[in-house]
C-alpha positions as CSV (number, residue, x, y, z in Angstrom):
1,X,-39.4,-105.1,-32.3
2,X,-35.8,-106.5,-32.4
3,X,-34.5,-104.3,-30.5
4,X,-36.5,-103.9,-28.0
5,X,-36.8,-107.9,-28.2
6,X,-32.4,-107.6,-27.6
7,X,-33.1,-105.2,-24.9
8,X,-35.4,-107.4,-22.5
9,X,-33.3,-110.4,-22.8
10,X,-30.3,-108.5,-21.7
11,X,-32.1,-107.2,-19.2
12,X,-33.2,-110.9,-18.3
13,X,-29.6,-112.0,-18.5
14,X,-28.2,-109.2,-16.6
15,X,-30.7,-109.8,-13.9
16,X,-30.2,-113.1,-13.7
17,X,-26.3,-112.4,-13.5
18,X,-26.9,-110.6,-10.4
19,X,-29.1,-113.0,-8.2
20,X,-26.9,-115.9,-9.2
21,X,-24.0,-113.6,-7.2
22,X,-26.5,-112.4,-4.5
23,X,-27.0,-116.2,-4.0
24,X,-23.2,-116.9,-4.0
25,X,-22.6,-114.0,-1.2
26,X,-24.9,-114.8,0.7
27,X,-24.4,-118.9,0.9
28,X,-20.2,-117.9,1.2
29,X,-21.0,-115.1,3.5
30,X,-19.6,-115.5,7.2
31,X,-22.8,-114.9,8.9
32,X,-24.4,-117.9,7.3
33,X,-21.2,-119.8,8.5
34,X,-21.8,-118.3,12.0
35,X,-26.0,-119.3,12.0
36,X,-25.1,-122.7,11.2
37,X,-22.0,-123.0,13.7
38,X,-24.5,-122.0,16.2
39,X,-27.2,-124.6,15.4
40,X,-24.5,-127.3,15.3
41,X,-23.4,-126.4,19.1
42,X,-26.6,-126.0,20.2
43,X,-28.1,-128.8,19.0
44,X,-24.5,-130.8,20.4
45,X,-24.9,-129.2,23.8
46,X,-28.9,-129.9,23.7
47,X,-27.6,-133.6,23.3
48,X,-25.3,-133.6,25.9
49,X,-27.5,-132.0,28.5
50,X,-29.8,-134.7,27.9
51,X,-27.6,-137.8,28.0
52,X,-26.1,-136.2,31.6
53,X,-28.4,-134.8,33.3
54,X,-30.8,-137.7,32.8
55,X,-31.5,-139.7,36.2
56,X,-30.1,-142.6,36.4
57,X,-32.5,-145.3,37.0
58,X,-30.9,-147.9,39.9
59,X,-32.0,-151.0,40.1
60,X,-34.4,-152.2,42.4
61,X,-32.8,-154.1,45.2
62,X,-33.5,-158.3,45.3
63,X,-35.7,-159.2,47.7
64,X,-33.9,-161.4,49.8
């Protein structure tokens, strides 16, 4: 039983090991970099089309 009690929790361990550095790739990796880049500018140019291309409301002119 010990042993085979030594072998799952290395297996555990070891597995654990490895999605702890899948995690770490994939949060450091450039594509992740690149998806968020993206959602910053388009969300920035979403803003700015907004705030410029909005009609200008004039002012109604004073009766006189």
């Amino acid at each position: 039983m010990a042993a085979t009690e030594t072998a799952l929790s290395t297996i555990t361990n070891s597995s654990t090991a490895v999605s702890t550095g899948i995690k770490a790739f994939v949060l450091a990796h450039p594509v992740g970099v690149a998806i968020v880049g993206g959602a910053i500018v388009g969300a920035g140019t979403y803003w700015l089309m907004n705030k410029y291309l909005k009609k200008n409301e004039e002012p109604a002119p004073a009766a006189a």
